[in-house]
C-alpha positions in Angstrom: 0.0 0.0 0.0 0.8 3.5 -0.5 1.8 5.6 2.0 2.2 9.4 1.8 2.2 12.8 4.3 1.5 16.0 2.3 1.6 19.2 4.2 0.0 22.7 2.9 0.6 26.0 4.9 -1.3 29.1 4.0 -1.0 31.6 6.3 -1.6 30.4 9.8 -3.3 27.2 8.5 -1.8 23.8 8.0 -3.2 21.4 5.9 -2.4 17.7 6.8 -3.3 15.0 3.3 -2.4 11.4 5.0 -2.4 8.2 3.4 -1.9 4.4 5.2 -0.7 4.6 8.9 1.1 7.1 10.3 4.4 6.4 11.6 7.2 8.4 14.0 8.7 9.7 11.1 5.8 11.3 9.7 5.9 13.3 13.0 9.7 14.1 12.8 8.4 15.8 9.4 5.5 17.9 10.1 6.3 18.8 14.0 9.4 21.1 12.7 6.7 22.9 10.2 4.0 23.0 13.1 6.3 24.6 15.5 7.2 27.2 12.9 4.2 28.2 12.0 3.2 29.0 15.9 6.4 30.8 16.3 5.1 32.6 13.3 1.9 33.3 13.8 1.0 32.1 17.8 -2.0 30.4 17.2 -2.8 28.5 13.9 -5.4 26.2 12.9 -5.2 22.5 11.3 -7.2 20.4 8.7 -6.1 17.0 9.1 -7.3 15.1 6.0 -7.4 11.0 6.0 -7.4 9.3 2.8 -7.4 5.6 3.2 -5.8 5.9 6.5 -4.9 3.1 8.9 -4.1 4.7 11.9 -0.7 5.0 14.2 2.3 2.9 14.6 2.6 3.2 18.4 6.0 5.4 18.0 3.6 7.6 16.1 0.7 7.1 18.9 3.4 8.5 21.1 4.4 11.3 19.1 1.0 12.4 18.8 0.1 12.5 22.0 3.4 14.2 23.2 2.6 17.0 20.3 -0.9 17.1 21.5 0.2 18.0 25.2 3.2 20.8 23.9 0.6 22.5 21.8 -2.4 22.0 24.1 -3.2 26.0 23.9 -1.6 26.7 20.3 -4.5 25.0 17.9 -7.4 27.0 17.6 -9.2 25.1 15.1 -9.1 21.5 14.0 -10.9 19.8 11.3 -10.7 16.8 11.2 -11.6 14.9 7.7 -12.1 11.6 6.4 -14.1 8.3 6.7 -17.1 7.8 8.9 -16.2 5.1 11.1 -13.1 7.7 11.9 -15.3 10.3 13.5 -16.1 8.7 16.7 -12.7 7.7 17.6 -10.8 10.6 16.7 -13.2 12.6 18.0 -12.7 11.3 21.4 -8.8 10.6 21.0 -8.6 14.8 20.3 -10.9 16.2 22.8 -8.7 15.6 25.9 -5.5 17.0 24.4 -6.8 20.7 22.7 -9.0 23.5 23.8 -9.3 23.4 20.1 -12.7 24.0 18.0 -13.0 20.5 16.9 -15.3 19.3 14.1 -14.9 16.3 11.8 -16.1 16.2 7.8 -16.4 13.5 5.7 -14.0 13.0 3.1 -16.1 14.0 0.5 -16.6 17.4 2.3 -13.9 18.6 2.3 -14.4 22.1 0.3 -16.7 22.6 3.5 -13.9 21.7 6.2 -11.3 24.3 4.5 -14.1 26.7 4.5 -14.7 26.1 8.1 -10.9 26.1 8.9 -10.8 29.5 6.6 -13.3 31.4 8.4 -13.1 33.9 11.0 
């Protein structure tokens, strides 16, 4: 299978395109651009788009949940996209580790999630 991390920054917002399972690498690639972009900017806002996605590899679990915790106050808005049977557990996985604005799109809304993430 495929596997591919795509990253988009516009302004203060990140776009995150994942495909197959995340791994500790992946995180090694995008943290650097994440931490930029708040030294930039303070707070930003993430779209986190899953396209055939398989979850994490548990160094990846890790990684997520120690980037969670460092940038607890730094996210402002987080849409989360991809396939239904996604939304619940993500959902829950997220909500303990942001003060975020949180909403999850399916995949094939995703015009509507960068409009979300967009607005003011």
């Amino acid at each position: 299978m495929d596997k591919a991390i795509e990253i988009t920054i516009v302004g203060s917002v990140m776009e995150i395109d994942v495909t197959g399972k995340l791994t500790k690498e992946d995180y090694e690639h995008f943290v650097p651009a994440t931490d930029e972009l708040i030294k930039k900017h303070g707070k930003i806002r993430i779209l986190f788009a899953m396209h055939d996605f398989h979850g994490w590899s548990a160094g990846a679990a890790w990684a997520d949940i120690k980037f969670d915790l460092r940038h607890f106050s730094h996210i402002e808005r987080l849409a989360i996209v991809g396939e239904s049977k996604w939304e619940h557990g993500m959902a829950l996985f997220c909500r303990p580790f942001t003060t975020a604005t949180l909403r999850y799109f399916d995949i094939a809304n995703i015009e509507d999630a960068r409009t979300w993430i967009n607005a003011e």
